[in-house]
mmCIF file of the N, C-alpha and C atoms, coordinates in Angstrom:
data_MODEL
# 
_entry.id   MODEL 
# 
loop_
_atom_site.group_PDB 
_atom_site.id 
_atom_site.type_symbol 
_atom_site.label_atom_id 
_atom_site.label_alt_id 
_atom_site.label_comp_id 
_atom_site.label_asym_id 
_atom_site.label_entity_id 
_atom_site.label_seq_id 
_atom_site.pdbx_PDB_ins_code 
_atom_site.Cartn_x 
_atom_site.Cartn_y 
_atom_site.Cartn_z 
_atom_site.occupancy 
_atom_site.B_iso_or_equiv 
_atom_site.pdbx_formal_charge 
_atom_site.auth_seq_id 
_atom_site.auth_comp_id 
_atom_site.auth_asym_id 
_atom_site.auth_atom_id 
_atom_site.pdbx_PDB_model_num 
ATOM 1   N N  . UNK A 1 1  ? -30.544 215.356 192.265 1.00 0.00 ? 1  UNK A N  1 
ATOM 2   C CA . UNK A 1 1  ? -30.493 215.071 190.850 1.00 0.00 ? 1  UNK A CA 1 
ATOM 3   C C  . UNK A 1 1  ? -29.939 213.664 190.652 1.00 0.00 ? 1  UNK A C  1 
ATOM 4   N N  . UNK A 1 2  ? -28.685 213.333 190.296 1.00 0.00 ? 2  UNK A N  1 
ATOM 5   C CA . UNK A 1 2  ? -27.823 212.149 190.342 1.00 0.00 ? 2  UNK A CA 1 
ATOM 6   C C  . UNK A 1 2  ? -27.117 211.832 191.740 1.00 0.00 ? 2  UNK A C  1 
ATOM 7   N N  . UNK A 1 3  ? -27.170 210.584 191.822 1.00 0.00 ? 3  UNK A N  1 
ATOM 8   C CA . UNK A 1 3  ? -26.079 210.261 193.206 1.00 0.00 ? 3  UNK A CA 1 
ATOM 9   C C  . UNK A 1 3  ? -24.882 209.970 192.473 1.00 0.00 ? 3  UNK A C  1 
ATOM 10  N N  . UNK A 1 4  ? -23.911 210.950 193.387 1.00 0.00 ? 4  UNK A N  1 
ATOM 11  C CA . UNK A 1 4  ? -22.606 210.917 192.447 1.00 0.00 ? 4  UNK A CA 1 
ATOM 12  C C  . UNK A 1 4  ? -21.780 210.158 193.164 1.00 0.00 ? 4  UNK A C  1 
ATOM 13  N N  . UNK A 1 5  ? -21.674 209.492 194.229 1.00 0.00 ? 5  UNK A N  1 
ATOM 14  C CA . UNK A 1 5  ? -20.910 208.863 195.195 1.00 0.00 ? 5  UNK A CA 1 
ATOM 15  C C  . UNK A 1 5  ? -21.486 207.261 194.860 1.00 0.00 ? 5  UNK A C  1 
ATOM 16  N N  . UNK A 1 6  ? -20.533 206.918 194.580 1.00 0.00 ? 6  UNK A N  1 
ATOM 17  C CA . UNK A 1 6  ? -20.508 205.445 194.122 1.00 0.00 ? 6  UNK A CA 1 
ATOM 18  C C  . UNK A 1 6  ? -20.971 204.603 195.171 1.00 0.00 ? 6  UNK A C  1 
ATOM 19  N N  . UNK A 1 7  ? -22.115 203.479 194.967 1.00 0.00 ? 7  UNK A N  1 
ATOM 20  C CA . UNK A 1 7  ? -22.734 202.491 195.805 1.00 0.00 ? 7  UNK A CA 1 
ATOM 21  C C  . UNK A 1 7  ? -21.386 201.209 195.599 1.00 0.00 ? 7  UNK A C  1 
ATOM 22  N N  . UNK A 1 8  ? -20.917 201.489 194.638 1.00 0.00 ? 8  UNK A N  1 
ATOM 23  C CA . UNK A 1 8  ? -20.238 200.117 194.179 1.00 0.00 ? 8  UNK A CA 1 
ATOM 24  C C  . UNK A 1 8  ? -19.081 200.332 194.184 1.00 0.00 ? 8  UNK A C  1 
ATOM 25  N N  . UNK A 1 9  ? -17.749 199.546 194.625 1.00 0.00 ? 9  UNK A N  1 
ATOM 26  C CA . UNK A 1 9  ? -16.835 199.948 194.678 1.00 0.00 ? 9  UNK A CA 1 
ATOM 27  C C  . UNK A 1 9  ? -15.779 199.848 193.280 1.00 0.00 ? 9  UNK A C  1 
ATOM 28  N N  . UNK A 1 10 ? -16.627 199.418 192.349 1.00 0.00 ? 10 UNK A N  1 
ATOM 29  C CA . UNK A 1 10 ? -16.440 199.474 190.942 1.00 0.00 ? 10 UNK A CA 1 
ATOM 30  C C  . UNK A 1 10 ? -16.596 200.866 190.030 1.00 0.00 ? 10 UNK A C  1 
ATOM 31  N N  . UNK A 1 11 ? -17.082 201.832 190.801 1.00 0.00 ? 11 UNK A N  1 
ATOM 32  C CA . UNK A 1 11 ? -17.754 202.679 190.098 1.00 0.00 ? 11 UNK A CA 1 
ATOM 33  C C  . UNK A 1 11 ? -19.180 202.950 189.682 1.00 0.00 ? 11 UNK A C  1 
ATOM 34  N N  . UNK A 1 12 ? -18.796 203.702 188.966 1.00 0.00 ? 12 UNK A N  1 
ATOM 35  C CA . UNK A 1 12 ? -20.682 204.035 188.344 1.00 0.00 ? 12 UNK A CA 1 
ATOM 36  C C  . UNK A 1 12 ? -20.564 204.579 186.579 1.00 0.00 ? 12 UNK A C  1 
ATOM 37  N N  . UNK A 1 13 ? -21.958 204.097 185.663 1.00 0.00 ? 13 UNK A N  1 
ATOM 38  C CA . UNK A 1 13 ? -21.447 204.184 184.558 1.00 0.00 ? 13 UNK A CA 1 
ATOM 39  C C  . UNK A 1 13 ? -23.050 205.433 184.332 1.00 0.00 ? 13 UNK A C  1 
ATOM 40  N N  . UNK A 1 14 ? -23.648 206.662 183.730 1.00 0.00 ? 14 UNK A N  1 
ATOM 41  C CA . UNK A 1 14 ? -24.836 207.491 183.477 1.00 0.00 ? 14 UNK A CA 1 
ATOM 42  C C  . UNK A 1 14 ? -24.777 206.995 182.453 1.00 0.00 ? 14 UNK A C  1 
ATOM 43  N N  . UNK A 1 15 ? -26.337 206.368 182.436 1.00 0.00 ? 15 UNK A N  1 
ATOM 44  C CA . UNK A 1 15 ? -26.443 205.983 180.831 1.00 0.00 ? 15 UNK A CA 1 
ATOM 45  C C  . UNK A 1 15 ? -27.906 207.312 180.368 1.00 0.00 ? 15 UNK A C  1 
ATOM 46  N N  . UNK A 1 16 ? -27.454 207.314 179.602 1.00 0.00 ? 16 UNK A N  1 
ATOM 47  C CA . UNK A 1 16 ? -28.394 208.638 179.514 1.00 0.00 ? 16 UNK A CA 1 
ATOM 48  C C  . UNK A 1 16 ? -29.005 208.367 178.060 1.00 0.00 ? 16 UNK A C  1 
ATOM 49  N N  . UNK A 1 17 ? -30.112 208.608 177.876 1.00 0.00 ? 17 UNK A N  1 
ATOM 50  C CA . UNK A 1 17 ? -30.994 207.738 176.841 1.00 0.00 ? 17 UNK A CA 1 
ATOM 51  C C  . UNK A 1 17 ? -32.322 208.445 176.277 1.00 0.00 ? 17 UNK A C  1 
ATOM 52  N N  . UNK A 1 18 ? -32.618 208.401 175.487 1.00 0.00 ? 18 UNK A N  1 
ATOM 53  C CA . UNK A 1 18 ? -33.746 208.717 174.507 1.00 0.00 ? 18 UNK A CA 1 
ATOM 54  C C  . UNK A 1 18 ? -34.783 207.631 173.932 1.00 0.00 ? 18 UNK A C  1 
ATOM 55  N N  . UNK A 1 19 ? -35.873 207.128 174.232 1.00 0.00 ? 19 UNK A N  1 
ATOM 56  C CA . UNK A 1 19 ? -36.655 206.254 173.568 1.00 0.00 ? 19 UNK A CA 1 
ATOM 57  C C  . UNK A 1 19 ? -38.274 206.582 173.804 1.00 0.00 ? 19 UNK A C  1 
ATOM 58  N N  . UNK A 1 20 ? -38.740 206.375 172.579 1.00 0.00 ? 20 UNK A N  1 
ATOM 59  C CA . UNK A 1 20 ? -39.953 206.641 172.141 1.00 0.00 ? 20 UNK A CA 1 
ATOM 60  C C  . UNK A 1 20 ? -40.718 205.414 172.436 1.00 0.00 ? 20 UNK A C  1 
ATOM 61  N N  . UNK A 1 21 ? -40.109 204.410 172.061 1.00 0.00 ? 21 UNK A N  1 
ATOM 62  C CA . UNK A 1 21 ? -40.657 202.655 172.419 1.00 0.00 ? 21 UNK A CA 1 
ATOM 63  C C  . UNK A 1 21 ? -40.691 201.985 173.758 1.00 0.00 ? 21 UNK A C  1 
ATOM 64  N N  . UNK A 1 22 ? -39.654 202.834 174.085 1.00 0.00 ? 22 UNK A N  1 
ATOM 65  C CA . UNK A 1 22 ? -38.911 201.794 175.388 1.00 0.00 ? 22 UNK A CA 1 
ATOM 66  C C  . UNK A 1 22 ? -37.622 200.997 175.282 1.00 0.00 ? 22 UNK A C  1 
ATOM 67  N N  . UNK A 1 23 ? -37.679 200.974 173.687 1.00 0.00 ? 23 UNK A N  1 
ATOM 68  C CA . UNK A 1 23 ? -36.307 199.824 173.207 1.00 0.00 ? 23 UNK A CA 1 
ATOM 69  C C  . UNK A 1 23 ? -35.348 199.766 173.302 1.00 0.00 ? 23 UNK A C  1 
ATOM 70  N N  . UNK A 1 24 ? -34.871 201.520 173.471 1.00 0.00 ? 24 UNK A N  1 
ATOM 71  C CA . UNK A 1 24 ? -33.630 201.754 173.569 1.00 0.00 ? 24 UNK A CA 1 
ATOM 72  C C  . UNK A 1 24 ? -33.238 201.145 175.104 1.00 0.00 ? 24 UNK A C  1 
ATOM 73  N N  . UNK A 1 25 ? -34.286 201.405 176.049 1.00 0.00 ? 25 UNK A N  1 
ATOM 74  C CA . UNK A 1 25 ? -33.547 200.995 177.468 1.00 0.00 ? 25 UNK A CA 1 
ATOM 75  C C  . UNK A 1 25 ? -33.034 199.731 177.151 1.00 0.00 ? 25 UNK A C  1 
ATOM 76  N N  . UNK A 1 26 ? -33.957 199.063 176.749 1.00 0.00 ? 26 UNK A N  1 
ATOM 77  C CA . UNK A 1 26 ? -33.165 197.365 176.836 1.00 0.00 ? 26 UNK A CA 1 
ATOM 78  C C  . UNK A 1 26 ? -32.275 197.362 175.969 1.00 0.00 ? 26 UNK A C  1 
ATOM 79  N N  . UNK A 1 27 ? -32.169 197.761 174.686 1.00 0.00 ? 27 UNK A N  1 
ATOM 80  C CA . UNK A 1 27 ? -30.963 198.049 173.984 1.00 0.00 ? 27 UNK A CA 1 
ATOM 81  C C  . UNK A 1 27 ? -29.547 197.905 175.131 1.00 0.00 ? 27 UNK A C  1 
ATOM 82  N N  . UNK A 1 28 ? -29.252 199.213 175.622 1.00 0.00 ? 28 UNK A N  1 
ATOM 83  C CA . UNK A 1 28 ? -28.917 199.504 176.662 1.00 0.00 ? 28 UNK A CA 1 
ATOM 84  C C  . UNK A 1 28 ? -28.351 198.416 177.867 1.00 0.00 ? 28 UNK A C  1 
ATOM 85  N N  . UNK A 1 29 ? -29.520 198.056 178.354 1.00 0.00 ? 29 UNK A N  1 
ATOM 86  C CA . UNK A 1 29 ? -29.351 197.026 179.394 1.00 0.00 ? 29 UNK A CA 1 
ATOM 87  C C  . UNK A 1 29 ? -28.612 196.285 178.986 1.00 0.00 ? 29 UNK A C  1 
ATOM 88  N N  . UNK A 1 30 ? -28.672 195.438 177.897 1.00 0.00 ? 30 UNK A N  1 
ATOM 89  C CA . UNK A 1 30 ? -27.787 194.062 177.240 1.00 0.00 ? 30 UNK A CA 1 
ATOM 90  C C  . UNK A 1 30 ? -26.355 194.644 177.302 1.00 0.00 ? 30 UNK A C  1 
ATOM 91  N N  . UNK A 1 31 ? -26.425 195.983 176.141 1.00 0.00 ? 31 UNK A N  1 
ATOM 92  C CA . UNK A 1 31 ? -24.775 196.609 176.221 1.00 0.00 ? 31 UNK A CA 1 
ATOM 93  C C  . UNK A 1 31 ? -23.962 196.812 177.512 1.00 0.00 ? 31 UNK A C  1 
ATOM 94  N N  . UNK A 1 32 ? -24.991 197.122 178.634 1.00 0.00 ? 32 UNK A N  1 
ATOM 95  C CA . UNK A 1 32 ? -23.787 197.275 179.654 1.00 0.00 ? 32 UNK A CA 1 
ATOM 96  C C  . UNK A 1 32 ? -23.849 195.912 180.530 1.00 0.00 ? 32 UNK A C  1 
ATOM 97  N N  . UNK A 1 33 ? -24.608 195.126 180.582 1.00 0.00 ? 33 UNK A N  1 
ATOM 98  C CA . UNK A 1 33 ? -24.739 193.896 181.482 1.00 0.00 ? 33 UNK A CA 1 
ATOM 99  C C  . UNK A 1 33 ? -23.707 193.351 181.758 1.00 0.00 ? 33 UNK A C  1 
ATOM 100 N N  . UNK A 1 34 ? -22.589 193.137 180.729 1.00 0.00 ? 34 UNK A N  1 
ATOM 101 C CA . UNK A 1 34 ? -20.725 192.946 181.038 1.00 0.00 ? 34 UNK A CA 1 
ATOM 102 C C  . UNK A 1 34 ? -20.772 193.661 182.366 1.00 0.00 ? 34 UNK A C  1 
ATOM 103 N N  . UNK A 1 35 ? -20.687 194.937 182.283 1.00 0.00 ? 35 UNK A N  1 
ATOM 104 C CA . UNK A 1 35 ? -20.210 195.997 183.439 1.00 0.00 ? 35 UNK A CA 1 
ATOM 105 C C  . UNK A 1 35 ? -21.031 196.121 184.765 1.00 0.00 ? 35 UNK A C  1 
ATOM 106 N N  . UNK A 1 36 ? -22.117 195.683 184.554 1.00 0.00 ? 36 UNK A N  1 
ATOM 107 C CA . UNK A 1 36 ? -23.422 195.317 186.164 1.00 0.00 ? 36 UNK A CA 1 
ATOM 108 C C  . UNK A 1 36 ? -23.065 193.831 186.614 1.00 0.00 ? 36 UNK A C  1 
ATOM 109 N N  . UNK A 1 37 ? -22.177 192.758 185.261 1.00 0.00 ? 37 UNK A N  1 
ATOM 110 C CA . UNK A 1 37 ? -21.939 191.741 185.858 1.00 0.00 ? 37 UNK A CA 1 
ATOM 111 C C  . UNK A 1 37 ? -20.670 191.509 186.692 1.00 0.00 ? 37 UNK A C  1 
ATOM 112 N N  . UNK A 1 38 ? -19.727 192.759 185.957 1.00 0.00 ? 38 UNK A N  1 
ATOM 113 C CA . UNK A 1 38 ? -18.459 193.402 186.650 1.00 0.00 ? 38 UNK A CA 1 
ATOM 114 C C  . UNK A 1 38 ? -18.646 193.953 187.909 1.00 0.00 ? 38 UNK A C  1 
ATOM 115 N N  . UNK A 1 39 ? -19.892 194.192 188.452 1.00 0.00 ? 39 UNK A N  1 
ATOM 116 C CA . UNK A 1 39 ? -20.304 195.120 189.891 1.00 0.00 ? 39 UNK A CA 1 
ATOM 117 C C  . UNK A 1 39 ? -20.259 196.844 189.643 1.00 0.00 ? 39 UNK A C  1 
ATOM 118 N N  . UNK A 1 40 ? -20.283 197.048 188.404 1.00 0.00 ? 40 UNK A N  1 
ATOM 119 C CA . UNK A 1 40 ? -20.461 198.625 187.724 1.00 0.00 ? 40 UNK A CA 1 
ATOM 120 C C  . UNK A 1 40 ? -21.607 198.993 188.228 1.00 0.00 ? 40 UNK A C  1 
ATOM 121 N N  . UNK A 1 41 ? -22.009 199.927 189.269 1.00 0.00 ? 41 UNK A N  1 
ATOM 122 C CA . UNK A 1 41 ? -23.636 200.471 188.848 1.00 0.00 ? 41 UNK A CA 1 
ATOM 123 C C  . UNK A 1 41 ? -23.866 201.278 187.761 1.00 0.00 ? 41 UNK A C  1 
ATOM 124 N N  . UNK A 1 42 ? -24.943 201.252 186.818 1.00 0.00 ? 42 UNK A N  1 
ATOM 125 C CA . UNK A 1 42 ? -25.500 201.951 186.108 1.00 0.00 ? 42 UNK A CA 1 
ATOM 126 C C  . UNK A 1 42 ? -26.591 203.283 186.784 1.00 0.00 ? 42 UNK A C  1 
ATOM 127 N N  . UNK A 1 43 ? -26.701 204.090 186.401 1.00 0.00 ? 43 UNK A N  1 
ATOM 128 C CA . UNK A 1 43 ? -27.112 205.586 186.786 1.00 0.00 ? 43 UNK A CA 1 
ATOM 129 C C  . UNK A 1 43 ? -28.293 205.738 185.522 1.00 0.00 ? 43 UNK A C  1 
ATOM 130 N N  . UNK A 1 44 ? -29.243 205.285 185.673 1.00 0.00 ? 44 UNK A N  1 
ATOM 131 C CA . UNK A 1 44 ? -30.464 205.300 185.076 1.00 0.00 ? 44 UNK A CA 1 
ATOM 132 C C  . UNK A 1 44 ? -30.699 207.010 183.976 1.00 0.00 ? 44 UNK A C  1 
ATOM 133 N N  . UNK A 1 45 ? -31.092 207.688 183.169 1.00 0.00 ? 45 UNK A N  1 
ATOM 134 C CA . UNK A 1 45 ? -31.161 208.928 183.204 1.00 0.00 ? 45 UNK A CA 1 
ATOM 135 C C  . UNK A 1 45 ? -32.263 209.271 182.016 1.00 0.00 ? 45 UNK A C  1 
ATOM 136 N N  . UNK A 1 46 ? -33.287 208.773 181.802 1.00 0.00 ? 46 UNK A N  1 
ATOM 137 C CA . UNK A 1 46 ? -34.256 208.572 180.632 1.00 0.00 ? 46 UNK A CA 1 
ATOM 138 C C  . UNK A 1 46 ? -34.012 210.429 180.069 1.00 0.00 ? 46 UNK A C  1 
ATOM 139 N N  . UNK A 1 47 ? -34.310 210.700 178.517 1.00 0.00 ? 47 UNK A N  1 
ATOM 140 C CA . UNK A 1 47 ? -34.456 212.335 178.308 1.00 0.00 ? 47 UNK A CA 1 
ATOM 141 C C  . UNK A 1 47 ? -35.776 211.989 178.426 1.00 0.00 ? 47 UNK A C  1 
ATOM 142 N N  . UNK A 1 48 ? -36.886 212.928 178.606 1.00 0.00 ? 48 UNK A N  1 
ATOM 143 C CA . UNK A 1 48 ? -38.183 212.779 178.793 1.00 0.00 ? 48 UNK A CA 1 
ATOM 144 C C  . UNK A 1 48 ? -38.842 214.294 177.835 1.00 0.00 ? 48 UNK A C  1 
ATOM 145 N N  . UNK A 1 49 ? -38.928 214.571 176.777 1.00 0.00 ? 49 UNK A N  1 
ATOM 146 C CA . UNK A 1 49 ? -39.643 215.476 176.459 1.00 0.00 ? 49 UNK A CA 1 
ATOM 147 C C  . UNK A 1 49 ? -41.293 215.940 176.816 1.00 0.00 ? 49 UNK A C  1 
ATOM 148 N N  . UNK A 1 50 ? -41.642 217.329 176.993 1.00 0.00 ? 50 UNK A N  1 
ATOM 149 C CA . UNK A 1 50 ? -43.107 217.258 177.510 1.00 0.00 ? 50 UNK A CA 1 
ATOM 150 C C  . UNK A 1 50 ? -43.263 218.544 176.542 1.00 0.00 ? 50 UNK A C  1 
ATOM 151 N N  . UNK A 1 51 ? -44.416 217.810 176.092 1.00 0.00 ? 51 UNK A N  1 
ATOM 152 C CA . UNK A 1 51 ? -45.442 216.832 176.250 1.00 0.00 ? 51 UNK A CA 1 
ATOM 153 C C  . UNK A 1 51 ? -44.391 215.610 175.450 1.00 0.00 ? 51 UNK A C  1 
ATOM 154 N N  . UNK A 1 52 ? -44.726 213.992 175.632 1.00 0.00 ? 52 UNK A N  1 
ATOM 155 C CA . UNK A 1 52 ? -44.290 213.644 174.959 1.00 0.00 ? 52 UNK A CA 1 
ATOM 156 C C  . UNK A 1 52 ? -44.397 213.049 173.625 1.00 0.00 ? 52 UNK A C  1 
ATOM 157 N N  . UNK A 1 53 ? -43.501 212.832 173.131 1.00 0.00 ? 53 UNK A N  1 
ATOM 158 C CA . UNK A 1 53 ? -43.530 212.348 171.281 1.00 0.00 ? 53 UNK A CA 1 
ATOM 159 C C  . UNK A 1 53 ? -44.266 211.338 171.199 1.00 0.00 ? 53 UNK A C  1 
ATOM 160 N N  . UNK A 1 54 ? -45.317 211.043 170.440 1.00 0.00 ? 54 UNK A N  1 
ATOM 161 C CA . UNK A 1 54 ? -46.563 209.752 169.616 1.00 0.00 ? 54 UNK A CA 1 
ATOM 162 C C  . UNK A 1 54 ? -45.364 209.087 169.626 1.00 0.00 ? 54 UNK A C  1 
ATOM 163 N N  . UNK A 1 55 ? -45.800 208.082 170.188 1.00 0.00 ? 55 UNK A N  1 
ATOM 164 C CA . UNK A 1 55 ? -45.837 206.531 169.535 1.00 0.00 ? 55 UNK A CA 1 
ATOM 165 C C  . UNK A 1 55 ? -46.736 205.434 169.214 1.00 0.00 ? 55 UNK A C  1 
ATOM 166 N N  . UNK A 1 56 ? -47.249 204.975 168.103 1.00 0.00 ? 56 UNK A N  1 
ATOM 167 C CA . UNK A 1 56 ? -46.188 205.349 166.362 1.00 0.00 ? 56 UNK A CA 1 
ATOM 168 C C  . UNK A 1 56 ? -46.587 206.931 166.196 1.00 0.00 ? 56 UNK A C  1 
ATOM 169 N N  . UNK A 1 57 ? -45.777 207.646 165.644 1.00 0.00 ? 57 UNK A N  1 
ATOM 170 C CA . UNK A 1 57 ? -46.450 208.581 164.872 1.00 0.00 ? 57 UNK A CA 1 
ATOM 171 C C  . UNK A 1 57 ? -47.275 208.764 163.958 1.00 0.00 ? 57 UNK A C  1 
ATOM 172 N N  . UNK A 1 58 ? -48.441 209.592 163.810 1.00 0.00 ? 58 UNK A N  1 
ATOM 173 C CA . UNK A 1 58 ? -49.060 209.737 162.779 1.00 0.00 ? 58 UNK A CA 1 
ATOM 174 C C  . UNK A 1 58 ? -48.682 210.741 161.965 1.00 0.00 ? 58 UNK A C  1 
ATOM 175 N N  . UNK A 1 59 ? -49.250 210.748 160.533 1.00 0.00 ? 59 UNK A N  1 
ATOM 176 C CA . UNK A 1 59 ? -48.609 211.636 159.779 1.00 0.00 ? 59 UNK A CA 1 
ATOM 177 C C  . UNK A 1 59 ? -48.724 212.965 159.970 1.00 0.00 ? 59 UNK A C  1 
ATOM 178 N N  . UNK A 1 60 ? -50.223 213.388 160.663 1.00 0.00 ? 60 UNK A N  1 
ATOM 179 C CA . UNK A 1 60 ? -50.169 215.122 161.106 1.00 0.00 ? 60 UNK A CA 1 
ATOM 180 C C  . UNK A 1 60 ? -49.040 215.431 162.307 1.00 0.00 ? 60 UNK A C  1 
ATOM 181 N N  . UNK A 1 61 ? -49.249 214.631 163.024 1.00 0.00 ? 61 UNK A N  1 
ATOM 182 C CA . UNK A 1 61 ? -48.462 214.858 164.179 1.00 0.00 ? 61 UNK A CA 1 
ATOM 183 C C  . UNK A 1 61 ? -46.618 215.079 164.045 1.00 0.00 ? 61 UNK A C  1 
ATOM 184 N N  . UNK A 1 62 ? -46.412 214.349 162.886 1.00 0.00 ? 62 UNK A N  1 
ATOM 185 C CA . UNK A 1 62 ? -45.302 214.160 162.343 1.00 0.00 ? 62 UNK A CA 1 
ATOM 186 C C  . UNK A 1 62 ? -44.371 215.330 161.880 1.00 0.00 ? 62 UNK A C  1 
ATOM 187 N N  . UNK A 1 63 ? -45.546 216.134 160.486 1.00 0.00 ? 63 UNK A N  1 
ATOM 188 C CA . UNK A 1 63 ? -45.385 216.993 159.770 1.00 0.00 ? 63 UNK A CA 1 
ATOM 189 C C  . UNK A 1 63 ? -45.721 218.068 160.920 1.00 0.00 ? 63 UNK A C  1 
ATOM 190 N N  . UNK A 1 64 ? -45.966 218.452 162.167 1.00 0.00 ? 64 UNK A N  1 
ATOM 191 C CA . UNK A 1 64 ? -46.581 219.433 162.452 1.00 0.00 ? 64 UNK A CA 1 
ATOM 192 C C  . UNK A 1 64 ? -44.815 219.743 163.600 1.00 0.00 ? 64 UNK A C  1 
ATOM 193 N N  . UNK A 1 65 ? -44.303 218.609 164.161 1.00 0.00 ? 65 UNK A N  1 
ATOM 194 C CA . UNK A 1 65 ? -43.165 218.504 165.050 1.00 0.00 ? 65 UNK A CA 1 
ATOM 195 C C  . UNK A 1 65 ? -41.813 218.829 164.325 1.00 0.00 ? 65 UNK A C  1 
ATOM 196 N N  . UNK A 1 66 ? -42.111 218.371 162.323 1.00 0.00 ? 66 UNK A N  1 
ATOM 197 C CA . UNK A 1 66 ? -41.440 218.871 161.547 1.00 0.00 ? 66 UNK A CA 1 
ATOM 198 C C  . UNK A 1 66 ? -40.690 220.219 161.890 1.00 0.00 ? 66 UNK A C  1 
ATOM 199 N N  . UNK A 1 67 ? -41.585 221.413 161.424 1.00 0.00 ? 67 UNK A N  1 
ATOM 200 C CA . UNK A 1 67 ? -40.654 222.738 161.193 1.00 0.00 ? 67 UNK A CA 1 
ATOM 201 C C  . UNK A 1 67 ? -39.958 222.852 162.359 1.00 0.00 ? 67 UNK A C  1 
ATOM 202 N N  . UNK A 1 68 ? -40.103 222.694 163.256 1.00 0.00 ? 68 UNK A N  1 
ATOM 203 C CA . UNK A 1 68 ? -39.509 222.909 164.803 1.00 0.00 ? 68 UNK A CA 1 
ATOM 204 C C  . UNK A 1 68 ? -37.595 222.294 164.937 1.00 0.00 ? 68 UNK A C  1 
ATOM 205 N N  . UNK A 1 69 ? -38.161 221.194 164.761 1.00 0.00 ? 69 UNK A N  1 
ATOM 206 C CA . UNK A 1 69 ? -36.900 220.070 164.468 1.00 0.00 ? 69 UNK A CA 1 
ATOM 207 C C  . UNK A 1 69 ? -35.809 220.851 163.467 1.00 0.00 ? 69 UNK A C  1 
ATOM 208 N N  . UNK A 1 70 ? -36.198 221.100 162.178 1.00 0.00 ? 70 UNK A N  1 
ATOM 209 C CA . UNK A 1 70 ? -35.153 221.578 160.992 1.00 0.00 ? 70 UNK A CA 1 
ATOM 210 C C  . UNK A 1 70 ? -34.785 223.347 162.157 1.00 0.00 ? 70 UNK A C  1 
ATOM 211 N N  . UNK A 1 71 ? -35.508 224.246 162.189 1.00 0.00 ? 71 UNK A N  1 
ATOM 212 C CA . UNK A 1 71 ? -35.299 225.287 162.582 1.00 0.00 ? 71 UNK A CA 1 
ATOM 213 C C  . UNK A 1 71 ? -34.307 225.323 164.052 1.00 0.00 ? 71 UNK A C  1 
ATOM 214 N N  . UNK A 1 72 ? -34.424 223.900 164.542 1.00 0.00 ? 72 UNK A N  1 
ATOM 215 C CA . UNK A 1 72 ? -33.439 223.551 165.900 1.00 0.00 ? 72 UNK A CA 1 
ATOM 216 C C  . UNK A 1 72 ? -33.908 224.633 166.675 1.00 0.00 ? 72 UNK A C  1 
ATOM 217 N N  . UNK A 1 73 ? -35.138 224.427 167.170 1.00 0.00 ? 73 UNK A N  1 
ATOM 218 C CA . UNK A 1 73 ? -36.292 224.983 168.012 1.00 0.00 ? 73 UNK A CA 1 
ATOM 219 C C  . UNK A 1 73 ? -35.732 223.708 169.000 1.00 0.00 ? 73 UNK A C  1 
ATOM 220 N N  . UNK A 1 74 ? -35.217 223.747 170.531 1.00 0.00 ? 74 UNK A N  1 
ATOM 221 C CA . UNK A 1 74 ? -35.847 222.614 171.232 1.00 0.00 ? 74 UNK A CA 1 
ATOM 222 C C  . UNK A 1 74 ? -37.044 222.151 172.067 1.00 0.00 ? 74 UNK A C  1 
ATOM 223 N N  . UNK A 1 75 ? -37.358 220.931 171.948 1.00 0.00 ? 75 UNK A N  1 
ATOM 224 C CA . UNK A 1 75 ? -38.750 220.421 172.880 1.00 0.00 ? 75 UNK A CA 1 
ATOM 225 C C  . UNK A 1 75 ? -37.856 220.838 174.771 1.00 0.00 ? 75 UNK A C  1 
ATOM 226 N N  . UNK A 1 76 ? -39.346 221.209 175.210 1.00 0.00 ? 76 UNK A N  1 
ATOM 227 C CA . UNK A 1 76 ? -38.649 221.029 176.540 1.00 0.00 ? 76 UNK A CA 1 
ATOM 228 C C  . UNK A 1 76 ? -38.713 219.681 177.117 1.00 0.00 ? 76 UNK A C  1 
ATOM 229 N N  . UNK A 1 77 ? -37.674 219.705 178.134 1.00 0.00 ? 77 UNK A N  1 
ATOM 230 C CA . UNK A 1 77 ? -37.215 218.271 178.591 1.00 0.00 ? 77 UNK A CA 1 
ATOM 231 C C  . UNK A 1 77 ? -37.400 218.586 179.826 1.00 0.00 ? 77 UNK A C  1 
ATOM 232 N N  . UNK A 1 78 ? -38.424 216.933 180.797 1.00 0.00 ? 78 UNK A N  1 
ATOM 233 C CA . UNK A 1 78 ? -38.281 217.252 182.055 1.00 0.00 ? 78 UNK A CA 1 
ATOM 234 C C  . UNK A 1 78 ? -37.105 217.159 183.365 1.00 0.00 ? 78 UNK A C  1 
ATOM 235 N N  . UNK A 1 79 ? -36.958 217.519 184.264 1.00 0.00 ? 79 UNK A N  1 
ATOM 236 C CA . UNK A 1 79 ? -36.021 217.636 184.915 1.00 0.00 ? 79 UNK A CA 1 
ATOM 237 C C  . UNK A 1 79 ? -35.328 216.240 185.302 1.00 0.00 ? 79 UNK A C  1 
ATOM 238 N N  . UNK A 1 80 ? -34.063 215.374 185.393 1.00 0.00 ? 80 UNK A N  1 
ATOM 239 C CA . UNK A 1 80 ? -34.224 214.225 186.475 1.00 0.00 ? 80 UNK A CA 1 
ATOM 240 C C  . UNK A 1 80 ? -34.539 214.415 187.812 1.00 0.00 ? 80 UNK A C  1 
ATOM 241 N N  . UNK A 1 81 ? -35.254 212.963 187.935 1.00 0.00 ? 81 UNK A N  1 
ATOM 242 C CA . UNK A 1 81 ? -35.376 212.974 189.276 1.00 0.00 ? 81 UNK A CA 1 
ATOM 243 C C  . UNK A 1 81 ? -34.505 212.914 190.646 1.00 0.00 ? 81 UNK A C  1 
# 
């Protein structure tokens, strides 16, 4: 699953993340780059829903992922690697 034994003798930071775009990773990247420039490893951990969410959304697709969401039905998520 995760390597929990530190490559770095700085530690290790799980960034664990959600993006539909991609944006959030780089989001991400910039915020911790202090701490990878510190010798921190970062621990990669994308959520991956399947099937996954449109991007952009369209409006059926939208309204249809709707009732699920309010009723706190969850999407399944795939495993890490």
């Amino acid at each position: 699953m995760f390597n929990v034994t530190p490559k770095s003798r700085n530690g290790q930071v799980l960034a664990v993340y959600y993006s539909q775009s991609g944006q959030m990773r780089r989001i991400l990247e910039r915020v911790l780059a202090p701490l990878v420039a510190a010798g921190v490893e970062v621990v990669w951990a994308p959520i991956e829903p399947v099937p996954a969410y449109p991007f952009p959304w369209r409006v059926r697709e939208f309204f249809d992922a709707f009732p699920e969401s309010v009723a706190g039905i969850p999407r399944v998520l795939r495993a890490p690697a």
